[in-house]
C-alpha positions in Angstrom: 19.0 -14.3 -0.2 16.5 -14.9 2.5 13.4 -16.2 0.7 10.1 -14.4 0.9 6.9 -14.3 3.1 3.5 -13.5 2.6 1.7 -12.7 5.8 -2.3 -12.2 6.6 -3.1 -10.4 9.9 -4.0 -12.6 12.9 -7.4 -12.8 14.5 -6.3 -14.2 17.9 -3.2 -12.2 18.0 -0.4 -14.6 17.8 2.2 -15.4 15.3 2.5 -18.5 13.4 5.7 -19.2 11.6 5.8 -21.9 9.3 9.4 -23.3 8.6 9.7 -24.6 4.9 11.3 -28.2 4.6 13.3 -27.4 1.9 14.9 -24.4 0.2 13.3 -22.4 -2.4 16.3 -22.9 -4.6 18.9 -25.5 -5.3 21.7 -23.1 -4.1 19.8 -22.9 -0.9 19.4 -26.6 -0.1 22.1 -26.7 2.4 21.8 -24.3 4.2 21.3 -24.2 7.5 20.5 -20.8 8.9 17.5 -19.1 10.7 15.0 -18.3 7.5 11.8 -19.3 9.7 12.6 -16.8 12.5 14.5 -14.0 11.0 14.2 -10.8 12.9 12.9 -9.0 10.1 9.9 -11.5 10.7 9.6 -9.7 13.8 9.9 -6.2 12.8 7.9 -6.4 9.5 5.4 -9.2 10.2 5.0 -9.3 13.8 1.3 -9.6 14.6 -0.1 -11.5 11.3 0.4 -14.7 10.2 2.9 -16.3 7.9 1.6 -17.8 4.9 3.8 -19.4 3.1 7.7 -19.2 2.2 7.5 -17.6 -1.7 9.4 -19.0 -4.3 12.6 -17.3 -5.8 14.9 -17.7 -8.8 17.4 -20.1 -8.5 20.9 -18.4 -7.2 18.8 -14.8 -6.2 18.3 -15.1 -10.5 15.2 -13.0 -12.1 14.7 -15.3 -14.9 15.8 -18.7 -13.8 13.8 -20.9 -12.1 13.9 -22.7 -8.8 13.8 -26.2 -7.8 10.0 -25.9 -7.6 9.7 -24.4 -10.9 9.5 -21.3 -12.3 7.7 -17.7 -11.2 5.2 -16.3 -13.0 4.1 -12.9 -12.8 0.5 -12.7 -11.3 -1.0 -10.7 -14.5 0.5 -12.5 -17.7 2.2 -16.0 -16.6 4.1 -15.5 -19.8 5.9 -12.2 -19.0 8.8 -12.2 -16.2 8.0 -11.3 -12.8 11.5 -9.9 -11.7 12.8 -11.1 -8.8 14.7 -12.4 -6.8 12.0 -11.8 -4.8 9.5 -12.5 -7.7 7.4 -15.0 -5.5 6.1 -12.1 -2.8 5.1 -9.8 -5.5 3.4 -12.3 -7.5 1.6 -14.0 -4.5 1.2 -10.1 -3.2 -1.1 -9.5 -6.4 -2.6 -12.3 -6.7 -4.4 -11.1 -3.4 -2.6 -14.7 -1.4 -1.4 -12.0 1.2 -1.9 -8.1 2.1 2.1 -7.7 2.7 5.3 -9.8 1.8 8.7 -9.4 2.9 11.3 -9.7 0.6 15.5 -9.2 -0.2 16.9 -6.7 -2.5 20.5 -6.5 -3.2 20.2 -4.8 -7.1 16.9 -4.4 -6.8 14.8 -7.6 -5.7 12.2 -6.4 -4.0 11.9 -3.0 -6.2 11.6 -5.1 -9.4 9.0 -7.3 -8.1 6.8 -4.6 -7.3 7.0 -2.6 -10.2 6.2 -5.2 -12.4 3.1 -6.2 -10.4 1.7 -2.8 -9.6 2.7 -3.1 -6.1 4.9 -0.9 -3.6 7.7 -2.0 -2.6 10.3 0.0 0.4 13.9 -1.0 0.7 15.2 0.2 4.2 18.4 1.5 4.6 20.9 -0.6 5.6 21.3 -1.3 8.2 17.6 -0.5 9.2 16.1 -3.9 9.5 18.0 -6.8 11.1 19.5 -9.1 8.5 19.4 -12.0 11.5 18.9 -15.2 9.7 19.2 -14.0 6.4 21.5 -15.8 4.0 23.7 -12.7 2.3 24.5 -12.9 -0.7 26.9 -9.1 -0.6 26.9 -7.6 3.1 27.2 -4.2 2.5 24.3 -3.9 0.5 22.2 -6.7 1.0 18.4 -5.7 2.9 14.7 -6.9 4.2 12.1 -4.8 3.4 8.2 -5.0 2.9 5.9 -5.2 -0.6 2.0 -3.6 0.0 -0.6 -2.2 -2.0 0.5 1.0 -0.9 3.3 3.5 -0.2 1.8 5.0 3.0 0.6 1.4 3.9 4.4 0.0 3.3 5.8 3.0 5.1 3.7 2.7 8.2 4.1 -1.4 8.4 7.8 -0.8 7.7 8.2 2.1 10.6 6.4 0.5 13.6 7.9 -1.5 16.0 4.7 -2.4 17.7 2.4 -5.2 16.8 -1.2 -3.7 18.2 -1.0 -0.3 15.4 0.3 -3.0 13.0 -3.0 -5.3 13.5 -5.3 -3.2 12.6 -3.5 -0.8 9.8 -3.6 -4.5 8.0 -7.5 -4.4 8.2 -7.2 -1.2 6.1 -5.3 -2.8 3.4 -7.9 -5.2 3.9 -10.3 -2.7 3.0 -8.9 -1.4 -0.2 -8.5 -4.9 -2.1 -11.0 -6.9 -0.9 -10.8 -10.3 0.1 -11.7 -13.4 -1.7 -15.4 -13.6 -2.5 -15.9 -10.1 -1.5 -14.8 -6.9 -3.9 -12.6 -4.1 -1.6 -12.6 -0.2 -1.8 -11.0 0.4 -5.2 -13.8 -1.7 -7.0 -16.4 -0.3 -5.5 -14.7 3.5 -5.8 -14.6 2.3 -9.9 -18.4 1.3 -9.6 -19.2 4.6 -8.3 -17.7 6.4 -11.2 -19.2 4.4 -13.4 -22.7 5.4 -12.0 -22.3 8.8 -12.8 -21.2 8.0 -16.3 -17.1 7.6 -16.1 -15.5 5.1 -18.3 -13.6 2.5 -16.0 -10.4 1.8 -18.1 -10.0 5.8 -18.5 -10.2 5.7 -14.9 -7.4 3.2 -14.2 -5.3 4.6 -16.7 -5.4 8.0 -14.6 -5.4 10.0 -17.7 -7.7 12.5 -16.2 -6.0 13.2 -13.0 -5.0 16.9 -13.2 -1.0 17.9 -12.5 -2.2 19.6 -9.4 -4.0 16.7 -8.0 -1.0 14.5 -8.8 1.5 16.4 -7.2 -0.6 17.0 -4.0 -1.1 13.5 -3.7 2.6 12.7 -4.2 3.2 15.7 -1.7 1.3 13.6 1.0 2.6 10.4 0.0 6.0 11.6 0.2 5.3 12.7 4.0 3.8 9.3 4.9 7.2 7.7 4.1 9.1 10.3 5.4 7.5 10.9 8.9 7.6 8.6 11.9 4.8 6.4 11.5 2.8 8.3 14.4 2.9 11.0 12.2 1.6 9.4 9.4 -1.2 7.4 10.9 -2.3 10.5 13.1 -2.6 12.7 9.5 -5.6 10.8 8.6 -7.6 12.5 11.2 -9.0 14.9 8.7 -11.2 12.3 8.1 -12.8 12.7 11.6 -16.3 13.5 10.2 -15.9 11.2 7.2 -18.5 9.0 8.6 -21.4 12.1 8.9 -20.3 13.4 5.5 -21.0 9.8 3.8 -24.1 9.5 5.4 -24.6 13.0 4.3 -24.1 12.0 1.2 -26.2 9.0 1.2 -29.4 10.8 2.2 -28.8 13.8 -0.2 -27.6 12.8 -3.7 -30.3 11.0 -4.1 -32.4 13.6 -4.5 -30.3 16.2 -5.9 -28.5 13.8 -8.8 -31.1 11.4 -9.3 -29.1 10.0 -12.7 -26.5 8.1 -10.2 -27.0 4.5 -10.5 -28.1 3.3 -7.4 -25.7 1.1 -7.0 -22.7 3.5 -7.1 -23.7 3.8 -3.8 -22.5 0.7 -2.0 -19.0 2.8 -2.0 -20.6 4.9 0.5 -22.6 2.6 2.5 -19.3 0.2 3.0 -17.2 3.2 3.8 -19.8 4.0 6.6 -18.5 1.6 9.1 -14.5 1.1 7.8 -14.4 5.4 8.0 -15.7 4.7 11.9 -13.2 2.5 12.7 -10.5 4.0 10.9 -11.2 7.7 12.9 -11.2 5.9 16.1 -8.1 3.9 15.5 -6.3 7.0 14.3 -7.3 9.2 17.5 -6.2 6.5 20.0 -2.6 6.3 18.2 -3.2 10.7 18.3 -4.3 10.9 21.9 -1.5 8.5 22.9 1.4 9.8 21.4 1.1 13.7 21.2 1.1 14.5 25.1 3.2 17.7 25.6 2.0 21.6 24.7 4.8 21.5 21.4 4.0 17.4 20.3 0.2 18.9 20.1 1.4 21.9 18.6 3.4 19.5 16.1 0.4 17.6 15.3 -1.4 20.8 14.5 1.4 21.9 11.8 0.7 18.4 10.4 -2.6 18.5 10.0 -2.7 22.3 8.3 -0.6 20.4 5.5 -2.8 17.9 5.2 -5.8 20.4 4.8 -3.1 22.3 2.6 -3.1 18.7 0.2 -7.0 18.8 -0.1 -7.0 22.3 -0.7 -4.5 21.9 -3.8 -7.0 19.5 -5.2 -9.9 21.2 -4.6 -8.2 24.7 -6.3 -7.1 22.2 -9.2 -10.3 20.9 -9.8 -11.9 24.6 -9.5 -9.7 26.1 -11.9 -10.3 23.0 -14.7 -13.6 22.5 -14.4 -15.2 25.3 -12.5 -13.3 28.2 -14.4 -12.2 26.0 -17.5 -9.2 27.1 -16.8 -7.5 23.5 -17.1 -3.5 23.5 -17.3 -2.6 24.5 -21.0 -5.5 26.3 -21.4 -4.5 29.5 -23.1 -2.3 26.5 -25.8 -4.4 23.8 -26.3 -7.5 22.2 -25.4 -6.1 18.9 -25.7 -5.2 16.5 -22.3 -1.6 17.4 -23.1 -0.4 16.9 -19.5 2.0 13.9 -18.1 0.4 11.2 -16.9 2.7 10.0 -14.8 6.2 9.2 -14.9 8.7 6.9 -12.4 11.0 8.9 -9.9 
């Protein structure tokens, strides 16, 4: 029942732990054991900073509170914000942190995240050291992270070392924003609204074609699955990204000139992140694929990656190109899932 971190990566490159003066919950109070230096701190959060130690519900609870009062979920203080864990995912989506690390015995960190939109891994046991955790039932009892993402949880989760760690947080970075600044998903809703897309139908995803969805999941799927070498590296399709936005930026303009202007900034703030990311992807590439069948390994991986953005591309061919969207030859109507838990 190890209590929960936030961390934030670190500019200078050390590690700042900051050991709580009192338990999160009543239950906890006398306990003695290592929560400030738990070697899932290491594993998970090695390289960033820790925050804060996240509240929990009193005796590992969902719904009860601690001795510092009760959780509330980051969206609607009035609805429950599972737990135990509750406090990471909360403070997660709140934006406090980019990654938390939380417990789940029956499903603390899992709850937590669904609830607040986040995503959260449990390792295998015994994957991640339990050092310093307080157990509440040994054989089932795990550390595991909460992100924005599944590849970004996957990768942070998977790599031992600190350096690839550093600077995979910065892309997390990129995709929420920080305080006082909006992030890549804002600024990727701005652009749809400037060519005439409704926002909220836009977050509720109900126009994301089945063939989309499921190459997406396809890729997400790989990016838990594979070593995180593997994962990282399959980004390098976006080698050229940064001469395709600035393609984009001195074309469109001209050939669509009923974009709002604004739309975009999406492009323009992608021009330097998409420089950085393709240079942090090749070093991680160059470094770990250094034998004839490695090379020819990373070649397989990134024929399915061009595979995914195929897929999309033929989905979005056949629907809009062709009209030949799925159901065609039934109905006209948007009659396809939207989405369901797995």
């Amino acid at each position: 029942m190890e209590p929960a971190t936030i961390a934030l990566r670190c500019e200078s490159g050390d590690t700042a732990l900051i050991r709580p003066v009192h338990a999160p919950c009543r239950i906890l109070a006398a306990w003695k054991g290592h929560t400030a230096t738990c070697e899932a701190l290491v594993r998970l959060g090695a390289g960033a900073i820790v925050l804060a130690k996240t509240n929990m519900g009193e005796f590992a609870s969902r719904y009860v509170g601690s001795a510092f009062g009760a959780i509330r979920n980051a969206y609607d203080p009035r609805r429950n914000p599972s737990g135990s864990s509750g406090g990471t995912g909360s403070g997660i989506a709140a934006n406090f942190g980019m990654v938390g690390i939380g417990e789940d015995t029956g499903g603390s960190i899992r709850g937590p995240a669904a609830v607040h939109s986040l995503v959260g891994l449990r390792p295998t046991v015994p994957l991640v050291s339990r050092h310093g955790m307080m157990p509440a039932n040994p054989s089932s009892d795990t550390l595991g992270p909460m992100a924005r993402t599944v590849k970004d949880a996957a990768i942070l989760a998977n790599c031992p070392d600190r350096d690839p760690r550093r600077e995979w947080i910065q892309r997390i970075i990129d995709h929420d924003g920080e305080p006082g600044s909006e992030g890549g998903i804002e600024a990727w809703l701005r652009l749809a609204e400037s060519v005439g897309l409704d926002r909220q139908q836009m977050l509720s995803q109900e126009l994301v074609l089945p063939g989309v969805r499921f190459a997406v999941d396809a890729y997400v799927n790989f990016a838990r699955r594979a070593s995180w070498q593997e994962a990282a590296s399959s980004s390098l399709t976006e080698l050229f990204a940064p001469q395709i936005h600035q393609s984009r930026l001195d074309a469109w303009p001209q050939h669509y000139p009923w974009i709002d202007a604004s739309g975009y900034d999406y492009f323009r703030k992608r021009l330097k992140e998409a420089r950085r990311d393709v240079e942090h992807g090749l070093r991680i590439t160059l470094e770990h694929y250094r034998t004839f069948d490695a090379q020819q390994r990373m070649l397989q991986i990134l024929q399915f990656k061009l595979d995914v953005l195929w897929s999309m591309l033929d989905a979005l061919s056949m629907a809009y190109e062709l009209q030949r969207p799925p159901y065609h030859t039934v109905t006209a109507e948007r009659v396809w899932h939207r989405g369901i838990a797995l």
